[in-house]
ROVODO-19891 format. One line per field, with one value per residue (C-alpha): residue number from 1; x, y negated, z. Coordinates in pm, whole numbers, plus 50000, padded with zeros to 5 digits. Example, Ala and Ser with C-alpha at 12.3 -4.5 7.8 and 13.67 -1.06 7.14 Angstrom:
// ROVODO-19891
num: [1_2]
east: [51230_51367]
north: [50450_50106]
up: [50780_50714]
//
This chain:
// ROVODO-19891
num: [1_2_3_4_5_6_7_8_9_10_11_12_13_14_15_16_17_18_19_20_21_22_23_24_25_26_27_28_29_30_31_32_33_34_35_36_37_38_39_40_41_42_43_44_45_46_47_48_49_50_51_52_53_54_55_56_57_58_59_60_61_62_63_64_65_66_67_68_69_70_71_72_73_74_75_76_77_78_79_80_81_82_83_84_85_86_87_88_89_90_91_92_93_94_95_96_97_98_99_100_101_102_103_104_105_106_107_108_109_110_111_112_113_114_115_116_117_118_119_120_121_122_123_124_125_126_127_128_129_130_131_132_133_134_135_136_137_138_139_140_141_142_143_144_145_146_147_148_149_150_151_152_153_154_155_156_157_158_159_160_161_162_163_164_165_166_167_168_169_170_171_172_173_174_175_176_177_178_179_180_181_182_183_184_185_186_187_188_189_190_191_192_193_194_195_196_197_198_199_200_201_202_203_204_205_206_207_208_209_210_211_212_213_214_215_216_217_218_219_220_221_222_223_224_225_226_227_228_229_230_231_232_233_234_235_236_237_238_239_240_241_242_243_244_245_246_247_248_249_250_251_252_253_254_255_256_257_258_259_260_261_262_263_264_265_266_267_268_269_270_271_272_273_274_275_276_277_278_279_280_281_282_283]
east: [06283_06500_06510_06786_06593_06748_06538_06703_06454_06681_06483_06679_06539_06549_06744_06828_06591_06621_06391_06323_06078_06016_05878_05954_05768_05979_06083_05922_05731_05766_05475_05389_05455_05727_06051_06257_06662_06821_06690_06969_06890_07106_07015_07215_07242_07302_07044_06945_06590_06323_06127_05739_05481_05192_04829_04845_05127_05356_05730_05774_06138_06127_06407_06452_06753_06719_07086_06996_07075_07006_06929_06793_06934_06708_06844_06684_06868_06650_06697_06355_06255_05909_05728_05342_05128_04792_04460_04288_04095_04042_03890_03542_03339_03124_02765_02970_03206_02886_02747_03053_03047_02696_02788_02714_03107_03264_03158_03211_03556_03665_03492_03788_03842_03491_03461_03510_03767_03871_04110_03870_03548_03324_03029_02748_02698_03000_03037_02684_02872_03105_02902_02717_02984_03247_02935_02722_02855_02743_03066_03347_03587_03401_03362_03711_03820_03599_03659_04027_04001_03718_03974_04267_04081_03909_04175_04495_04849_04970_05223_05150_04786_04741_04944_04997_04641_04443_04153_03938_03675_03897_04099_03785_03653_03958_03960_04379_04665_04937_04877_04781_04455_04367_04415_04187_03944_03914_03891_03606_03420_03485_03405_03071_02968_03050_03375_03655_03957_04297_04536_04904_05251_05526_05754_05719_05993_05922_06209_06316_06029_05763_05573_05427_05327_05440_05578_05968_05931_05721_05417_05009_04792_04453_04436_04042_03951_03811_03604_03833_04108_04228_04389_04452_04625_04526_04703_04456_04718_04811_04537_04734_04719_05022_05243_05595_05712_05501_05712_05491_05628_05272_04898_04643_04292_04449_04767_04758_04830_05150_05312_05681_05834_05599_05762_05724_06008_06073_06142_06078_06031_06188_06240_06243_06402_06325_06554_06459_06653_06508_06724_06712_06967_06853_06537]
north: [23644_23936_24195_24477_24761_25038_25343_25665_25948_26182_26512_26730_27070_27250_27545_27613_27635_27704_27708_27349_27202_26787_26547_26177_25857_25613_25395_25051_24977_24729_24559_24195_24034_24306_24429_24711_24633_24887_25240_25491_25816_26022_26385_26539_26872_26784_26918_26828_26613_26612_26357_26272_26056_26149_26039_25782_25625_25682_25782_26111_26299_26662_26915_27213_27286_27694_27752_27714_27360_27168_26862_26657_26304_26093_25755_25514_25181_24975_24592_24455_24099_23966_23676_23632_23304_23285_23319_23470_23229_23006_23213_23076_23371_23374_23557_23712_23865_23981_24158_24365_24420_24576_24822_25142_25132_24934_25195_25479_25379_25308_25574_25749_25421_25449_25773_25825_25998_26171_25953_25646_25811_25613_25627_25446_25259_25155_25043_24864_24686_24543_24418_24245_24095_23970_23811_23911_23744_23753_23869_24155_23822_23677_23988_24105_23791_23778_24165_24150_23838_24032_24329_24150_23928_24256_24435_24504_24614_24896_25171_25392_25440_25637_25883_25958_26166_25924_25845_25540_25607_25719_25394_25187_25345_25277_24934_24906_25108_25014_24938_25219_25213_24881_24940_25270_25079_24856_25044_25280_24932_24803_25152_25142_24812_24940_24787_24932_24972_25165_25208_25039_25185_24979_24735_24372_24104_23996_23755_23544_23278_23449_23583_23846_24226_24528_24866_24932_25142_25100_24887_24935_24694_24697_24632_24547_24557_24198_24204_24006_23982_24334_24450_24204_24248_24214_24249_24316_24340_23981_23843_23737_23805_24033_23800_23738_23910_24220_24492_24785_25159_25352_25334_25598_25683_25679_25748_26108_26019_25801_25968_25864_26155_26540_26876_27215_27432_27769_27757_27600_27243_26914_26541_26226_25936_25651_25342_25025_24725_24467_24174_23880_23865_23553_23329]
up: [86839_86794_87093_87178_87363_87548_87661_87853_87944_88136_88227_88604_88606_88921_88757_88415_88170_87795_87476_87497_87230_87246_86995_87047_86952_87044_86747_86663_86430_86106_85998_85900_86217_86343_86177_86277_86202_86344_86556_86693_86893_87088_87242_87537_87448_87113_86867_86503_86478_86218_86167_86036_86060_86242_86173_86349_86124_86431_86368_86576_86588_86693_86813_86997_87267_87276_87501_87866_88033_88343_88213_87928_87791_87506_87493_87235_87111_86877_86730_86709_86518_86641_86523_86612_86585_86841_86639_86810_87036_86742_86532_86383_86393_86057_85972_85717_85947_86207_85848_85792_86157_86205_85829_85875_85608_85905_86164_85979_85841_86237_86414_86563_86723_86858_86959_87370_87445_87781_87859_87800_87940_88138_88370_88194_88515_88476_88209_88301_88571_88395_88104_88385_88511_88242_88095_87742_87435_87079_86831_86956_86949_87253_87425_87398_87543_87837_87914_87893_88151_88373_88333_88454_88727_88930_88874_89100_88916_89166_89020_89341_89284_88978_88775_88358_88355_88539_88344_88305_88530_88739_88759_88766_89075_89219_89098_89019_88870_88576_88253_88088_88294_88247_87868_87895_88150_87814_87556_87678_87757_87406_87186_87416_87308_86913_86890_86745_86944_86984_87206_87182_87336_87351_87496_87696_87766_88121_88160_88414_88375_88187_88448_88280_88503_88339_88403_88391_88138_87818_87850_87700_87583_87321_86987_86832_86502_86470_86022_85794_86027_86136_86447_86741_87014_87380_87721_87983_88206_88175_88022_87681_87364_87265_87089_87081_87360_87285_87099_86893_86908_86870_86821_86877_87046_87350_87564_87468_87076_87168_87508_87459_87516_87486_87555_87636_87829_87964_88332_88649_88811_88640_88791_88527_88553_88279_88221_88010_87920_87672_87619_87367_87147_86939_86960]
//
């Protein structure tokens, strides 16, 4: 399918403020299953971008507004092709694939997708509690499957209860929030167990019929480094594999690697107000 997505991030500041510094990661991705056809930015005050790729492999423009202003427009408009096949629940899970799992190569080559994180931290009795209760199972494919379900099934979505610097234990103890906890909540479960995962930004086609639970603005789901496949994608939020509908931006350790929009300001207070649109423009 190809997608049209349109993303506004307009910043109100309480009085005028000046020396404005932002970097934004806000362009999808191409890869094999993903192609990018067209990406536009416009900035409101106008400024001049530069743009890198981060370690991550993210795309990441950067500008600075130094006149004093009272507000701040970014408005993204990106053409998107998608085209994913399931796999992942038929995968045959071989003794050769458990070897190059359990490789001291395998975990050293993935370890910053191991590593806790703050945003990912949690309680060992957590963690206990939920190995307990998705159920043990004897590859990463099995138990990525059953935590994303256990995940989604304990779980309430709720976009009142937590905030942007929630973290996962956090989230867990209050047993809901939006999907960037439930991605966290799953990630710190996973890199426990010695599995190798990474956080995904993005965006999800709800539609009409789809029935899928995301935020209005980008959505977060899990990808886990499954031996002689690569990175899959998971949506503990819905309990799906991230297929078609699932649209890549940025990956990273955690939320703090791929915030949409990071900036630093001289002055006072500021409101945000974020607008999405992602429409189909051909199947």
């Amino acid at each position: 399918m190809i997608f049209k997505i349109e993303h506004t991030n307009t910043f109100h500041y309480e009085a005028p403020v000046d020396q404005s510094l932002n970097h934004v990661r806000l362009k999808p991705r191409t890869d094999v299953c993903q192609r990018l056809l067209t990406y536009r930015s416009e900035i409101s005050p106008m400024s001049m971008s530069k743009e890198y790729t981060d370690l991550w492999g993210n795309h990441v423009e950067t500008f600075f507004i130094p006149e004093q202003h009272r507000t701040l427009s970014v408005k993204t408009t990106s053409m998107v092709s998608v085209q994913r096949s399931p796999y992942i629940g038929r995968v045959e899970y071989s003794p050769e694939m458990q070897d190059i799992f359990r490789s001291s190569l395998f975990r050293q080559h993935y370890l910053a997708f191991l590593n806790e994180t703050p945003y990912t931290f949690m309680e060992q009795e957590q963690i206990e509690t939920i190995i307990a209760e998705a159920g043990s199972a004897d590859n990463p494919v099995r138990l990525s499957l059953k935590l994303m379900k256990h995940i989604h099934d304990t779980f309430a979505y709720d976009k009142e209860a937590t905030s942007v610097n929630t973290k996962a234990n956090e989230a867990y103890a209050l047993g809901k929030g939006v999907c960037q906890d439930f991605a966290h909540v799953m990630i710190g479960v996973l890199r426990s167990q010695g599995v190798p995962a990474r956080y995904v930004s993005g965006y999800l086609y709800i539609g009409e019929d789809s029935g899928f639970v995301g935020d209005a603005a980008t959505h977060a789901w899990v990808e886990v480094m499954i031996p002689g496949i690569g990175w899959v994608g998971l949506d503990p939020t819905n309990n799906v594999e991230a297929l078609g509908s699932h649209i890549r931006v940025g990956t990273g350790r955690d939320y703090a690697d791929v915030s949409p929009l990071q900036g630093v300001y001289r002055g006072g207070r500021h409101t945000l107000d974020v607008r999405v649109g992602v429409t189909v423009l051909e199947k």
